[in-house]
C-alpha positions in Angstrom: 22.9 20.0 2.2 23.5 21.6 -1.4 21.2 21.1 -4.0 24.4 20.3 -6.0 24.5 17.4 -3.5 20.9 16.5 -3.4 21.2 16.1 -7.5 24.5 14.4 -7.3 23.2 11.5 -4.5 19.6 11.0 -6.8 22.2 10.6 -10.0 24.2 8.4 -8.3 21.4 6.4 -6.5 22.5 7.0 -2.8 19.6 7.8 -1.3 21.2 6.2 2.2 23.9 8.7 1.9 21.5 11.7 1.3 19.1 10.9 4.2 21.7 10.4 6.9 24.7 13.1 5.7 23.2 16.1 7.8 23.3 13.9 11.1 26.4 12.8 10.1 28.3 16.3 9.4 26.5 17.1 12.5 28.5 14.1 14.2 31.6 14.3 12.5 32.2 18.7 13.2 31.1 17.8 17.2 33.5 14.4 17.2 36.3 15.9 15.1 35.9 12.6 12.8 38.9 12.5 10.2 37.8 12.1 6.6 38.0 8.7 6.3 36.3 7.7 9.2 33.6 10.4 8.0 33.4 8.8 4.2 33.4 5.2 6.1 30.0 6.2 7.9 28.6 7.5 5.0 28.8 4.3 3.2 27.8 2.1 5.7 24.7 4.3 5.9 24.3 3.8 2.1 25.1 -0.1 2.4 22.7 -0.4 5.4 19.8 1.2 3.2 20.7 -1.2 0.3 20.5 -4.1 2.7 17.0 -3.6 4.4 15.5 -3.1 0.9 17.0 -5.9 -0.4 16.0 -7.7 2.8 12.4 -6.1 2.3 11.9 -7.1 -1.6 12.1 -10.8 -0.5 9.9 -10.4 2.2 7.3 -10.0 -0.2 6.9 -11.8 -3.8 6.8 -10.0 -6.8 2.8 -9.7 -7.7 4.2 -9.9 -11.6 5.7 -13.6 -10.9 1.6 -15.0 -10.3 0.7 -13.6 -12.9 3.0 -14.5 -15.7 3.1 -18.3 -14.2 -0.8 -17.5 -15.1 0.3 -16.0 -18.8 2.4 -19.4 -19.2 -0.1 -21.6 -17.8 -2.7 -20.3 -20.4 -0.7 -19.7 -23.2 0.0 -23.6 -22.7 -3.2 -24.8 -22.4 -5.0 -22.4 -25.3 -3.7 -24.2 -28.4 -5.1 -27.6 -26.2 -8.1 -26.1 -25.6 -9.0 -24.9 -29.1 -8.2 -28.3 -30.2 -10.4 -30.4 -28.0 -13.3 -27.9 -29.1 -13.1 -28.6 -32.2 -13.3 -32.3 -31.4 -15.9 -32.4 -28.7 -17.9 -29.2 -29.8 -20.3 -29.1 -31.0 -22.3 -32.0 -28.6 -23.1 -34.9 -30.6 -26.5 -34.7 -32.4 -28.3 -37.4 -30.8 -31.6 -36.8 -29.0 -30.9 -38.9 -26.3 -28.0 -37.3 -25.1 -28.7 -35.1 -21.8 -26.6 -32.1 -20.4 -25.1 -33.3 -16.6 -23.3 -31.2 -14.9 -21.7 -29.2 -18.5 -20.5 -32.6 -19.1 -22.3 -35.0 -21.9 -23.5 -38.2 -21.0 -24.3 -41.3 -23.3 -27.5 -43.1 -22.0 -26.1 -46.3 -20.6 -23.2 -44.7 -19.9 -22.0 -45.6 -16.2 -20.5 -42.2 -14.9 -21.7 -40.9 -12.2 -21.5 -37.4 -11.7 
C-alpha cells in the first residue's frame, strides 16, 4: 500500500479498509474480482470494523458516566450541606450534651444508636 493511501484511509477514518486492502488486492489479482465486487469487499471490511467497535463500546460503560452521576450527585447535595451546617454546627453549647456515634444526643433523648 502507498503512503498516499495510508494518509488518505487515516483522513478519511477507514482504518477497516487500510488493515484488510493488501489481502484483499492479493484476492482480487488471484480471483480476477471486477471492480465493484472489489470496492464491495472493501467496505464490508470497513463496516465490519465499525460494527465490532461499536459492539465493543457497549460492552463496556463509559468510566466518565460514574463519575459525572458523582459530579451531579454532589453538586446537588453541596448547597444542602452547607445549609444544614450552618444550622446544626456548631453543636449546641450545653454541657450535658455527649458525642455518640458523630451524632449529638440530648440526655433523655430516646435514640438509640
Amino acid at each position: 500500500m502507498t503512503h498516499q493511501l495510508k494518509e488518505a484511509c487515516r483522513e478519511l477514518r477507514l482504518s477497516g479498509l487500510a488493515t484488510s486492502l493488501d489481502l484483499r488486492l492479493q484476492e482480487a489479482t488471484a480471483n480476477q474480482l471486477p471492480h465493484t465486487q472489489f470496492l464491495e469487499l472493501l467496505l464490508q471490511d470497513e463496516l465490519n470494523v465499525r460494527a465490532q467497535r461499536q459492539l465493543e463500546r457497549r460492552k463496556k460503560p463509559p468510566a466518565s458516566a460514574t463519575s459525572n452521576r458523582l459530579r451531579i450527585l454532589i453538586g446537588a447535595l453541596i448547597p444542602r450541606l452547607s445549609a444544614a451546617k450552618s444550622t446544626i454546627w456548631p453543636p449546641p453549647s450545653s454541657s450535658a450534651n455527649t458525642v455518640t456515634s458523630s451524632c449529638w444526643v440530648r440526655p433523655g433523648s430516646a435514640r438509640v444508636v
